[in-house]
N, CA, C and O atoms as CSV, one atom per row, in Angstrom:
chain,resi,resn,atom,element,x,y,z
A,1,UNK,N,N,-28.502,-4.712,144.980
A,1,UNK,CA,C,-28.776,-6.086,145.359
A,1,UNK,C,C,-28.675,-6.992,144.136
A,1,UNK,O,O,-28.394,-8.175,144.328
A,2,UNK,N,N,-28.924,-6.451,142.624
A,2,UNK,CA,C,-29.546,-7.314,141.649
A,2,UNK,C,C,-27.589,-7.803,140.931
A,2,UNK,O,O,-27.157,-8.731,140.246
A,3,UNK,N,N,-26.935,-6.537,141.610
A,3,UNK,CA,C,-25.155,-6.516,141.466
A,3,UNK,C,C,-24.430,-7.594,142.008
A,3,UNK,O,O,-23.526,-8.223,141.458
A,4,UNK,N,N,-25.063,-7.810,143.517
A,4,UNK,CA,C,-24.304,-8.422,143.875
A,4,UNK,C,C,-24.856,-9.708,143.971
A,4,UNK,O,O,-24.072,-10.560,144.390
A,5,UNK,N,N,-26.041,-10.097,143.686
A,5,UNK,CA,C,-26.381,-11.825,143.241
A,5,UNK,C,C,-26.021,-12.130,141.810
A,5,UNK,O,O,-26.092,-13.326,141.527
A,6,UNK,N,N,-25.613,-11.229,140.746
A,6,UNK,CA,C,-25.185,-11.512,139.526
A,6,UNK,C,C,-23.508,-11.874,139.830
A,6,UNK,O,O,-22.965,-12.937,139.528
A,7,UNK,N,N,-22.801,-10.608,140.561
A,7,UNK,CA,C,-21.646,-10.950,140.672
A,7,UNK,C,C,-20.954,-12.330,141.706
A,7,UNK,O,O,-19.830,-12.815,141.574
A,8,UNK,N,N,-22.171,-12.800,142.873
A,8,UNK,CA,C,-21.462,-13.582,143.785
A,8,UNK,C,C,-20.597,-14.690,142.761
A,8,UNK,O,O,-19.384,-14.484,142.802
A,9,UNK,N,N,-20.888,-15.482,142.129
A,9,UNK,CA,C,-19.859,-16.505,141.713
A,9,UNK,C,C,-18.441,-15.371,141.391
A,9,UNK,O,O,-17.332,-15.769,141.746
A,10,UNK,N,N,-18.524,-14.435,140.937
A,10,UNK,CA,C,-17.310,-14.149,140.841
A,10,UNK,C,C,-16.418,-13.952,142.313
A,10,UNK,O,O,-15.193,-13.965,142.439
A,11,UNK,N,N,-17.423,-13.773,143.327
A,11,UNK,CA,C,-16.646,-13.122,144.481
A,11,UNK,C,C,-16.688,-13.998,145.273
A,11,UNK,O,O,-16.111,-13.742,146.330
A,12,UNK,N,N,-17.413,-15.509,145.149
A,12,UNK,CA,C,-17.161,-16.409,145.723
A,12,UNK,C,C,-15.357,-16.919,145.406
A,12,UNK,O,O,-14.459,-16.952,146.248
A,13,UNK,N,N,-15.259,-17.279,143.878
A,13,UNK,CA,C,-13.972,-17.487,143.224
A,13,UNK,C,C,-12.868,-16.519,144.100
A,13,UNK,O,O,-11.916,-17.008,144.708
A,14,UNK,N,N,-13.144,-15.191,144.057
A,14,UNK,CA,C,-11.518,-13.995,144.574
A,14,UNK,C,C,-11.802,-14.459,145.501
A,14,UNK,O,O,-10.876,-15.264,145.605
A,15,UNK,N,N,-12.745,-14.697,146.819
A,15,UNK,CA,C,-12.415,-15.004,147.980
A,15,UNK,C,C,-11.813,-16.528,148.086
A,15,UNK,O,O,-11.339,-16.621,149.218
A,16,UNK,N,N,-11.600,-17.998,147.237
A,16,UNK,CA,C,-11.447,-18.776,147.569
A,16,UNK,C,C,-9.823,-18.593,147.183
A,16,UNK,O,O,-8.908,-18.995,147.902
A,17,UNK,N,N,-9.627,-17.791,145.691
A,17,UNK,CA,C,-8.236,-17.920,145.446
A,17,UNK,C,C,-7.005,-17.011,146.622
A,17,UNK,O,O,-5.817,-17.250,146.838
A,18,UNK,N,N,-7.906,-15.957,147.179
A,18,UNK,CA,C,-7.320,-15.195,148.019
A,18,UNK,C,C,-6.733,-16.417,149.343
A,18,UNK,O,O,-5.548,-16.716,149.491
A,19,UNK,N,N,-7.521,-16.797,149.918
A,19,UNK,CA,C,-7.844,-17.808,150.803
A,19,UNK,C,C,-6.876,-18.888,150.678
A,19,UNK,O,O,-6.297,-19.225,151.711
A,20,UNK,N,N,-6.580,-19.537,149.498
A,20,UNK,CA,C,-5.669,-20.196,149.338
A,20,UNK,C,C,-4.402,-20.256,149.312
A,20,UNK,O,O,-3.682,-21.251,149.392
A,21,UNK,N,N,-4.011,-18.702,149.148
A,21,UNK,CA,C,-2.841,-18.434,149.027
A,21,UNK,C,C,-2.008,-18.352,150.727
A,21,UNK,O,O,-0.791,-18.516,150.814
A,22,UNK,N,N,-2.651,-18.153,151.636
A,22,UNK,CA,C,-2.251,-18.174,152.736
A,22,UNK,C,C,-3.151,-19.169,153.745
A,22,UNK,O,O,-3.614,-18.976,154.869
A,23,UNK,N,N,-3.181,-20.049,153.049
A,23,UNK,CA,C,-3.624,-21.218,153.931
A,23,UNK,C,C,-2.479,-22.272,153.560
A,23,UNK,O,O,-2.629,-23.394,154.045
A,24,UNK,N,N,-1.516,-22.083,152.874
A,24,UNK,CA,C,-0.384,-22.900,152.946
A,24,UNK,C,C,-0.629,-24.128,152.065
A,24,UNK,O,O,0.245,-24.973,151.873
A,25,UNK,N,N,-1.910,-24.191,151.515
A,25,UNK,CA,C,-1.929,-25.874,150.504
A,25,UNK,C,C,-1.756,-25.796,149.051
A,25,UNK,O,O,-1.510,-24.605,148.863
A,26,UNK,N,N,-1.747,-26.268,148.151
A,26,UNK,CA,C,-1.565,-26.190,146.924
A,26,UNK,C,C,-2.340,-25.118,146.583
A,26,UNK,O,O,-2.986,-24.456,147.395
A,27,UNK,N,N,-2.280,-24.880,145.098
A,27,UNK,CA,C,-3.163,-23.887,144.253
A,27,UNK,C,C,-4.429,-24.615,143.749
A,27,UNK,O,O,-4.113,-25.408,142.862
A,28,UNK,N,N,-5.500,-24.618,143.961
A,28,UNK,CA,C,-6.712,-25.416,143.819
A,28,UNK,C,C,-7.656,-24.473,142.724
A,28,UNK,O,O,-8.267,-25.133,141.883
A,29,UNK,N,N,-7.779,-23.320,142.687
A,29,UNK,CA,C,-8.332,-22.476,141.822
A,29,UNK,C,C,-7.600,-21.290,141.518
A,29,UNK,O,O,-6.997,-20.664,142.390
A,30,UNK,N,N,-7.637,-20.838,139.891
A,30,UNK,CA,C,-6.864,-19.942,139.225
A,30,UNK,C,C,-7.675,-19.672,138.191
A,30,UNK,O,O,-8.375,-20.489,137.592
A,31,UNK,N,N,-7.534,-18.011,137.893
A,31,UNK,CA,C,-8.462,-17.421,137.042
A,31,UNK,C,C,-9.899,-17.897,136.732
A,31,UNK,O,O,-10.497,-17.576,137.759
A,32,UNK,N,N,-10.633,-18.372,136.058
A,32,UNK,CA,C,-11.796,-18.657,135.390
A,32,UNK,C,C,-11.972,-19.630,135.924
A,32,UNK,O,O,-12.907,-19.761,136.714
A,33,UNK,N,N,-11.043,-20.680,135.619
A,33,UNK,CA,C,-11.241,-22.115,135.969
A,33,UNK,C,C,-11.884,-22.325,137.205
A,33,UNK,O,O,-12.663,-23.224,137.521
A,34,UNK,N,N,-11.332,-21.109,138.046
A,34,UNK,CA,C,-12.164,-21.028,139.449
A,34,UNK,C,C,-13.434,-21.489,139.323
A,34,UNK,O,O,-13.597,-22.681,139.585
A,35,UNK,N,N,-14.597,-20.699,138.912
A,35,UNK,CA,C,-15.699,-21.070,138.662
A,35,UNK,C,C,-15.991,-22.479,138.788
A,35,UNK,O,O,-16.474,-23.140,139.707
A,36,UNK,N,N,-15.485,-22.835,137.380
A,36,UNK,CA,C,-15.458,-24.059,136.680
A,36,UNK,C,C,-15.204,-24.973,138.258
A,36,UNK,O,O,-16.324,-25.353,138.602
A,37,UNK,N,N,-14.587,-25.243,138.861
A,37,UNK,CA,C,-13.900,-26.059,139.635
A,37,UNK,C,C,-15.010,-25.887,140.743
A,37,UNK,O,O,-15.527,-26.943,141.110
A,38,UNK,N,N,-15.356,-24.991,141.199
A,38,UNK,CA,C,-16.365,-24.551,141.944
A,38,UNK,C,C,-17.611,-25.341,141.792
A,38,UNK,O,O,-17.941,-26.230,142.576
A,39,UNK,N,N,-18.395,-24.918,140.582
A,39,UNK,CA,C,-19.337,-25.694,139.776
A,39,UNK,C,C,-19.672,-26.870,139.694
A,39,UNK,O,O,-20.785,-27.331,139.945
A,40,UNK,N,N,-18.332,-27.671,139.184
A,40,UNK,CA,C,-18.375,-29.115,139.523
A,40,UNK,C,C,-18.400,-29.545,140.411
A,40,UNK,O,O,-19.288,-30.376,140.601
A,41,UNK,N,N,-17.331,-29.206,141.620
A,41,UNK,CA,C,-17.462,-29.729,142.816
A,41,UNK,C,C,-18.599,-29.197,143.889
A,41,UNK,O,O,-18.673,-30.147,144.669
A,42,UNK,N,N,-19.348,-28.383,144.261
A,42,UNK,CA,C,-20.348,-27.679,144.557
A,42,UNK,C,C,-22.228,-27.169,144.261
A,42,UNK,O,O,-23.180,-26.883,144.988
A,43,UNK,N,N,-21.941,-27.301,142.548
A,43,UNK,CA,C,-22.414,-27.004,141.711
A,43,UNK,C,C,-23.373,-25.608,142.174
A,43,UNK,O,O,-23.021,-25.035,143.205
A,44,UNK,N,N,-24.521,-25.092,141.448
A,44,UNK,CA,C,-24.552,-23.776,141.508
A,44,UNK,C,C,-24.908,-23.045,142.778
A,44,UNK,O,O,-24.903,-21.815,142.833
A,45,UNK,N,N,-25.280,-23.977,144.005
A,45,UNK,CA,C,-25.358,-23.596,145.324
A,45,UNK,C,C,-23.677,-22.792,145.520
A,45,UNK,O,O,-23.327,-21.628,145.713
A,46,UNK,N,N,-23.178,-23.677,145.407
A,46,UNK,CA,C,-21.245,-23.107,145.847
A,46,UNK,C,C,-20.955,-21.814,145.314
A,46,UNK,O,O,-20.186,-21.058,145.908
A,47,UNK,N,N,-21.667,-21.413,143.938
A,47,UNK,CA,C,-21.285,-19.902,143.317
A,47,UNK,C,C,-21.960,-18.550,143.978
A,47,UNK,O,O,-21.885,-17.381,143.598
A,48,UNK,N,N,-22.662,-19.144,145.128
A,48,UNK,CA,C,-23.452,-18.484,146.065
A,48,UNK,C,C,-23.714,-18.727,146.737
A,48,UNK,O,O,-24.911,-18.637,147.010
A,49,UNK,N,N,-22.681,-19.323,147.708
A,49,UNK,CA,C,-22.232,-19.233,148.929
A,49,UNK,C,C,-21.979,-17.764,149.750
A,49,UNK,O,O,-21.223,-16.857,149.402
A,50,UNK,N,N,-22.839,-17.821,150.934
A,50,UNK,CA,C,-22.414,-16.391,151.776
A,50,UNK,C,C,-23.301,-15.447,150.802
A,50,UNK,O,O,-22.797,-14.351,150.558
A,51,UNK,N,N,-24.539,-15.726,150.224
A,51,UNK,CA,C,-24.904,-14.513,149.233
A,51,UNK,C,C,-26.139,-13.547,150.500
A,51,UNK,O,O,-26.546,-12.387,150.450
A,52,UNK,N,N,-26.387,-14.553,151.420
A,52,UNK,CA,C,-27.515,-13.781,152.115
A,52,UNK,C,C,-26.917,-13.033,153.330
A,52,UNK,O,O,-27.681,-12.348,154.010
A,53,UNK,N,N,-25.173,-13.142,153.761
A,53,UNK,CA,C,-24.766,-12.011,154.304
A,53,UNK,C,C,-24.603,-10.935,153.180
A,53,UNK,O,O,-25.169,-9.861,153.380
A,54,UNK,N,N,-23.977,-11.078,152.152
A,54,UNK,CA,C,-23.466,-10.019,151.271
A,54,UNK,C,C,-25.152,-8.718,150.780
A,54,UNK,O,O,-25.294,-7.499,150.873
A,55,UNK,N,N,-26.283,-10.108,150.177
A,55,UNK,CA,C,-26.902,-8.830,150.577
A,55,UNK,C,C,-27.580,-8.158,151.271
A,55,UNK,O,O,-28.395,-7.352,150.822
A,56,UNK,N,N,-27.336,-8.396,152.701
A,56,UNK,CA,C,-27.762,-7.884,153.757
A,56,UNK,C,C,-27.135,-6.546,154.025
A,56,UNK,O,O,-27.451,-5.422,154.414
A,57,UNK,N,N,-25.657,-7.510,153.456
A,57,UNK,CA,C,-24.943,-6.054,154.243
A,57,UNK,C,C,-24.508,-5.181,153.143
A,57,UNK,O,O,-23.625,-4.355,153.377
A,58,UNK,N,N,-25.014,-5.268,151.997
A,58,UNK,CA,C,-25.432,-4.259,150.950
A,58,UNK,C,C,-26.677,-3.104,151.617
A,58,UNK,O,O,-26.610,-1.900,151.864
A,59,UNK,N,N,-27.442,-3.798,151.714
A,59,UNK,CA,C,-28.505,-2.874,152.299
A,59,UNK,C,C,-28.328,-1.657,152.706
A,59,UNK,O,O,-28.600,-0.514,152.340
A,60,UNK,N,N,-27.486,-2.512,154.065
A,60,UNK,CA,C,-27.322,-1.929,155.373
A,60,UNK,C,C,-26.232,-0.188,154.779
A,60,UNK,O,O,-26.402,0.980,155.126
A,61,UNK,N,N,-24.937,-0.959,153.574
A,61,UNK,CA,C,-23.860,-0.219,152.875
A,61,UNK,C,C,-24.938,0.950,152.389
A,61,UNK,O,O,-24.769,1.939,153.101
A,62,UNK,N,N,-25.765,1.115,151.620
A,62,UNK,CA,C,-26.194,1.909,151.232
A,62,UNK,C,C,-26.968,3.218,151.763
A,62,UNK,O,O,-26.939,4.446,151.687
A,63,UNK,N,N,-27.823,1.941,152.469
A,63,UNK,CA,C,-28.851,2.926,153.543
A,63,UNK,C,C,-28.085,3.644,154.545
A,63,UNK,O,O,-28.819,4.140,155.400
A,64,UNK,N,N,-26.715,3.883,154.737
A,64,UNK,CA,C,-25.911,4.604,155.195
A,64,UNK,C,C,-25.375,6.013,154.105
A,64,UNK,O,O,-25.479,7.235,154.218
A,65,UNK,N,N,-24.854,5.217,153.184
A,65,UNK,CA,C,-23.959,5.778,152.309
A,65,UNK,C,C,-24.930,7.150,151.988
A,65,UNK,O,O,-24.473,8.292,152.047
A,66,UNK,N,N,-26.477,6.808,151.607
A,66,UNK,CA,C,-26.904,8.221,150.922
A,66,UNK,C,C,-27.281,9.006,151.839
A,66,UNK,O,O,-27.386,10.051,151.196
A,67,UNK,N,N,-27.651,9.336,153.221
A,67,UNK,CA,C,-27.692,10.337,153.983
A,67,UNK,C,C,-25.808,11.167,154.230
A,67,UNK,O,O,-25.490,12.329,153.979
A,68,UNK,N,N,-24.933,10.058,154.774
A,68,UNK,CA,C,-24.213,10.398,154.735
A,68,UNK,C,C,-23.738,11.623,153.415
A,68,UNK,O,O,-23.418,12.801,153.579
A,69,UNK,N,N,-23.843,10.804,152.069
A,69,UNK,CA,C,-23.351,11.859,150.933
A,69,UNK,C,C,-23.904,13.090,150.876
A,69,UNK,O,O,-23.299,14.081,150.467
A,70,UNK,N,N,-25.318,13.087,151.367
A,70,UNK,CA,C,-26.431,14.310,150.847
A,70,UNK,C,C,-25.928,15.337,152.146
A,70,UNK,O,O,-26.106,16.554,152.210
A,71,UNK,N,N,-25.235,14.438,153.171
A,71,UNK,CA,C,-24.833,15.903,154.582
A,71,UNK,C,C,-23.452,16.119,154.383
A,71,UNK,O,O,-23.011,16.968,155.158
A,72,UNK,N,N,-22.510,15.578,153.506
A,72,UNK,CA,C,-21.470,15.657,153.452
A,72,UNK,C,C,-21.251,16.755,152.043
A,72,UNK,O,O,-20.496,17.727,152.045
A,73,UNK,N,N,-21.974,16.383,151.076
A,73,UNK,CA,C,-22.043,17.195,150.255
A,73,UNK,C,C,-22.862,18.678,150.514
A,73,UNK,O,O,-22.914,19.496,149.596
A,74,UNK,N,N,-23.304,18.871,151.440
A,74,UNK,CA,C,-23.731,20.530,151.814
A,74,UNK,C,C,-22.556,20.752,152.729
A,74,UNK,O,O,-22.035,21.863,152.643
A,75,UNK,N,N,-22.071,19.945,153.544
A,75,UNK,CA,C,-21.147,20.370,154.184
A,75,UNK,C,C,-20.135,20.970,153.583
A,75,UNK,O,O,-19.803,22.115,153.891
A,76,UNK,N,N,-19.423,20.150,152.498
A,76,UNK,CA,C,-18.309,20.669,151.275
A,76,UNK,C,C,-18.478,21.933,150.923
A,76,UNK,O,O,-17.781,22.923,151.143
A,77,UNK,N,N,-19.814,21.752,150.162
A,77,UNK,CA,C,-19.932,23.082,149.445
A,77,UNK,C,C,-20.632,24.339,150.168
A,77,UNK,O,O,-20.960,25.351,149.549
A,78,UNK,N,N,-20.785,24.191,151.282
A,78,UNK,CA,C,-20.764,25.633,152.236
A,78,UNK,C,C,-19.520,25.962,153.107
A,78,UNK,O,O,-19.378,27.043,153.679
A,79,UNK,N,N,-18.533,24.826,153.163
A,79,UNK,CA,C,-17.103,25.126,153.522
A,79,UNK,C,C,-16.295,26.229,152.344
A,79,UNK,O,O,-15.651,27.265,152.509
A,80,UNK,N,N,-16.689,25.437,151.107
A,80,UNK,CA,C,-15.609,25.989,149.963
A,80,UNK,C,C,-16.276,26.983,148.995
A,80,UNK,O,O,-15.655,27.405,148.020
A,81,UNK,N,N,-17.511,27.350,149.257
A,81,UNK,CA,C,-18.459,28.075,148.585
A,81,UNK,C,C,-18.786,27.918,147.175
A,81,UNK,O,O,-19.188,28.765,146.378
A,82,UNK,N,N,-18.524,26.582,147.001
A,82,UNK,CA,C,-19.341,25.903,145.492
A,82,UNK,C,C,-20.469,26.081,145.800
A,82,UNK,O,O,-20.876,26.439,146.905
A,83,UNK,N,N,-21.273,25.775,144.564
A,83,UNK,CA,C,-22.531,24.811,144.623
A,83,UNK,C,C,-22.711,23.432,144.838
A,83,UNK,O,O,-21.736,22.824,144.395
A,84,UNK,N,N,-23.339,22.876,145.208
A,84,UNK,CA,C,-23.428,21.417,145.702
A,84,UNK,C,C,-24.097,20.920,144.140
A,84,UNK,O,O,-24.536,19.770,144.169
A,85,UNK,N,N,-24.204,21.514,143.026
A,85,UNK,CA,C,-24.147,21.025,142.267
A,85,UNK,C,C,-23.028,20.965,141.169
A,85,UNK,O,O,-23.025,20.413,140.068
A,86,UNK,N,N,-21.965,21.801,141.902
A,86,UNK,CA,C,-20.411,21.414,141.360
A,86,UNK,C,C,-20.195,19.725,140.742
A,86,UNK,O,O,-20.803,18.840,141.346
A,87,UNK,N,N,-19.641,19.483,139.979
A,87,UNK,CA,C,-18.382,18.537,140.265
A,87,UNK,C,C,-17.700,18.073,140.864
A,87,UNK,O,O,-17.557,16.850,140.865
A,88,UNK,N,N,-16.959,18.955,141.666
A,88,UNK,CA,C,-15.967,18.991,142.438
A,88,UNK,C,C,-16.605,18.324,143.875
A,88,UNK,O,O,-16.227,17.328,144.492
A,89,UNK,N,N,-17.721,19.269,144.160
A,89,UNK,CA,C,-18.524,19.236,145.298
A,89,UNK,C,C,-19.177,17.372,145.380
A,89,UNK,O,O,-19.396,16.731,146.408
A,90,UNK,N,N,-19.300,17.035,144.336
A,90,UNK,CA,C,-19.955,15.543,144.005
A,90,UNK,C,C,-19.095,14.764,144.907
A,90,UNK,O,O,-19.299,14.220,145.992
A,91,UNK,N,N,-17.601,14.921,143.780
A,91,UNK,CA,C,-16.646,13.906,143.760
A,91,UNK,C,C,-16.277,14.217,145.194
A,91,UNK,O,O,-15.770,13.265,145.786
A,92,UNK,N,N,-16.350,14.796,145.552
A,92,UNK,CA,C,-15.766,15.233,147.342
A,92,UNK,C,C,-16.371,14.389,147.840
A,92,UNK,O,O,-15.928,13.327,148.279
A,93,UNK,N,N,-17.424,14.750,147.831
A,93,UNK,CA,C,-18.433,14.242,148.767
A,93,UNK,C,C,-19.156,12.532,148.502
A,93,UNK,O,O,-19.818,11.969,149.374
A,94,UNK,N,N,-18.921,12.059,147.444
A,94,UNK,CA,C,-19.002,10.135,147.118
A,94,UNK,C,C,-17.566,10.064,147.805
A,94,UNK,O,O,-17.581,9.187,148.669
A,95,UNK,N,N,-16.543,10.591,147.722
A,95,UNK,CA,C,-15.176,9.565,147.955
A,95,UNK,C,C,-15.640,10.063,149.862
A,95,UNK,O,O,-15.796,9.000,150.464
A,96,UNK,N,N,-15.769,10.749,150.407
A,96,UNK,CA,C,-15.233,11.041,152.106
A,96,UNK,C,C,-16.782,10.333,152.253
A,96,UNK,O,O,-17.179,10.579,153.392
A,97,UNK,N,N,-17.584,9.702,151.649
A,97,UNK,CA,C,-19.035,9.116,151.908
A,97,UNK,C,C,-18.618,7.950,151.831
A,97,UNK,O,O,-18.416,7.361,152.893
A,98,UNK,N,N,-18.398,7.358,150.741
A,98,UNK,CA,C,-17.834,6.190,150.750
A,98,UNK,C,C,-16.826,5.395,151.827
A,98,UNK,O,O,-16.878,4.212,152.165
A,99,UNK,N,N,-15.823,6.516,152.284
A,99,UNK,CA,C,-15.052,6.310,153.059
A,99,UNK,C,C,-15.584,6.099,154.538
A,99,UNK,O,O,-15.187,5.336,155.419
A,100,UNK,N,N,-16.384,6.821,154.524
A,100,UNK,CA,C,-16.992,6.592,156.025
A,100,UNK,C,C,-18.053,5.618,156.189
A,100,UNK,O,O,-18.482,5.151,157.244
A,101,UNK,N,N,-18.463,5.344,154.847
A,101,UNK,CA,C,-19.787,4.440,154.655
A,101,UNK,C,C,-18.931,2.605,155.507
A,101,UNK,O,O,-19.139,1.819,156.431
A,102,UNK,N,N,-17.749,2.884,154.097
A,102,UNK,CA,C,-16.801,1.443,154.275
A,102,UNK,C,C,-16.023,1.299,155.598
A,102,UNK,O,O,-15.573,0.273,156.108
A,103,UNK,N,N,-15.979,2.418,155.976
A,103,UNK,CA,C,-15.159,1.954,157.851
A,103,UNK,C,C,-16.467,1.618,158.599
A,103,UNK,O,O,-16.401,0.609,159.300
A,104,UNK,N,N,-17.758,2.342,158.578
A,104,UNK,CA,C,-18.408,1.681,159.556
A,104,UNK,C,C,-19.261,0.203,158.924
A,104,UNK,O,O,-19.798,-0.611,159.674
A,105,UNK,N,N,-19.243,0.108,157.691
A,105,UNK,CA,C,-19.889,-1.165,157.280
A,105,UNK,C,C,-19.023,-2.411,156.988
A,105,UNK,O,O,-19.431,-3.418,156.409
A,106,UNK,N,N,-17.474,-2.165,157.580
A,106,UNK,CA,C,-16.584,-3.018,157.417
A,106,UNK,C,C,-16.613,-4.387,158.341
A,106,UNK,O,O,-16.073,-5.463,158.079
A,107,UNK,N,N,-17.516,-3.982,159.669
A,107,UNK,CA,C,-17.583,-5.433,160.380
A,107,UNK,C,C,-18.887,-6.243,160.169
A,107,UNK,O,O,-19.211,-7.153,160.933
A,108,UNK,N,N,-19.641,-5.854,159.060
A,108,UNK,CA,C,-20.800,-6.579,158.226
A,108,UNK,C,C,-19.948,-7.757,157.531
A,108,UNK,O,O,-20.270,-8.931,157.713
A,109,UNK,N,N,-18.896,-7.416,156.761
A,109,UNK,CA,C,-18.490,-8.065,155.375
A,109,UNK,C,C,-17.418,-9.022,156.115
A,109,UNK,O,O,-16.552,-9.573,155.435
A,110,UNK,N,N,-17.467,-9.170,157.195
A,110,UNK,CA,C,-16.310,-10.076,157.745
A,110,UNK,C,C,-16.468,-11.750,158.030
A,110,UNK,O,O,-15.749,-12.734,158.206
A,111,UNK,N,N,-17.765,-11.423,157.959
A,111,UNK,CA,C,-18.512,-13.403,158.633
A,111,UNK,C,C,-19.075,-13.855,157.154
A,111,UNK,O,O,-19.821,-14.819,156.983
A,112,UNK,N,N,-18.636,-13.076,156.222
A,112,UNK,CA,C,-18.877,-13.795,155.169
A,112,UNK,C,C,-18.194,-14.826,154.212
A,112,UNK,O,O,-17.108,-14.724,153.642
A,113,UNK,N,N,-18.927,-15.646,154.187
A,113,UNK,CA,C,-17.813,-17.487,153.910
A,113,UNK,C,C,-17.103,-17.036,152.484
A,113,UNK,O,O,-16.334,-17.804,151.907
């Protein structure tokens, strides 16, 4: 949570420059300046915009993600007969966690401005 209220101005900025590019109007924000342009016209409300969906649906991302990893990772390593304190067994089991975390927490992150 403490990630993603530090980072929103940045992810306010990628979502406006993204946004712009296929909305057909000029280029209004680019690199850094984003901010900057943001700031002035908005000021620090605008760099955190949409911050109380994002961390909602952080929450929600997580409080999924670690049951998922902790059943996915015994699952791995009683398929392949590691230890679940492998390496291997980890990295297995964050990436197919993650993956399943982000398909079902993908229609959270969509109504966000």
């Amino acid at each position: 949570v403490v990630a993603t209220i530090l980072c929103s101005p940045l992810d306010v900025a990628k979502t406006r420059m993204q946004v712009q590019g296929v909305s057909g109007f000029g280029v209004k924000y680019s690199g850094i300046s984003a901010l900057r342009t943001i700031y002035r016209e908005e000021g620090l409300r605008g760099w955190y915009h949409g911050l109380t969906p994002a961390v909602c649906s952080v929450g929600v991302f997580w409080s999924c993600y670690f049951p998922c990893y902790d059943f996915t990772k015994g699952c791995i390593a009683e398929a392949s007969g590691w230890s679940e304190s492998s390496s291997v067994v980890h990295m297995s089991a964050a990436a197919v966690s993650g993956i399943l975390t982000d398909v079902l927490t993908q229609p959270l992150w969509l109504p966000r401005p």
